[in-house]
C-alpha positions, -999 to 999 in steps of 0.1 A, spaced: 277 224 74 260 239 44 247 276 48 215 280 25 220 309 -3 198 329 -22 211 315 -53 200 276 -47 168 283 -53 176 295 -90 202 264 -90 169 243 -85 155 257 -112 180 251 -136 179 212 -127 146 206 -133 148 225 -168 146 203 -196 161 226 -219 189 228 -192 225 248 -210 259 250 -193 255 273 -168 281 299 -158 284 312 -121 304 346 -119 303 371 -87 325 375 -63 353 355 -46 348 335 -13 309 337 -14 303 303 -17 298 297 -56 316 264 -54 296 255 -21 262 258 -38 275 241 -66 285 208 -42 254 210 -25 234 208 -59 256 179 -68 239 158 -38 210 158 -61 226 146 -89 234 106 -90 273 115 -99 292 145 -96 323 155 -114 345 177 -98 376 196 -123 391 222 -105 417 243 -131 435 262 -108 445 236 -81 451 202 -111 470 218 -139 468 183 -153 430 187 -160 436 218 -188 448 190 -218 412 176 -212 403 204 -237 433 221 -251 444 190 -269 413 208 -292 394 175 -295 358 168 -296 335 171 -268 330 133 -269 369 132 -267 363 152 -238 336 134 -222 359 104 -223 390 117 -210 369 133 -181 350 97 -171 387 86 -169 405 109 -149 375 108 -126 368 75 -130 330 83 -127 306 82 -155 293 113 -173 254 109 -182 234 138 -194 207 144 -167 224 123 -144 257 137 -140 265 172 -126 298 180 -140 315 209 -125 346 228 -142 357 253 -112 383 280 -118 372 278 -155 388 309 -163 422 289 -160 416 271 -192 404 293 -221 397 267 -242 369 249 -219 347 277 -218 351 277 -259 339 241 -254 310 245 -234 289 257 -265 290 223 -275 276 204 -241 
């Protein structure tokens, strides 16, 4: 069961943006960052899930230092879902794990 936060409705916005950025989410831990981010996804038509801290395996994905369409490819293949702009959410949780991601995120 999903609990409605305060910060969905500024999630909402973000998703209809069409100049929509990477978007970081910092506060507090166990409030339910992650949560709101999963419920978002429901609106999305894939959802991408990397967690940092719990797969150590996902970290090469971007210290390998190759391009974001490198990237893109390795991440469609480890999750074996398709990443389209606008269509997939792609979340990268415990980002603070892996350095080198949030370097990359200037270039999605």
């Amino acid at each position: 069961m999903y609990l409605e936060r305060t910060i969905d409705s500024e999630l909402e916005n973000w998703r209809l943006s069409a100049t929509r950025k990477p978007l970081m989410l910092r506060g507090a831990r166990q409030v339910g960052k992650s949560s709101a981010v999963r419920n978002l996804a429901t609106k999305f038509a894939y959802f991408i899930e990397l967690n940092f801290d719990e797969i150590a395996q996902h970290r090469p994905i971007f210290e390998r230092g190759g391009s974001v369409i490198d990237a893109c490819e390795l991440i469609q293949a480890v999750a074996n879902t398709p990443l389209i702009a606008g269509k997939t959410l792609l979340f990268l949780d415990e980002i603070q794990a892996c350095i080198p991601a949030i370097s990359a995120l200037r270039y999605f």
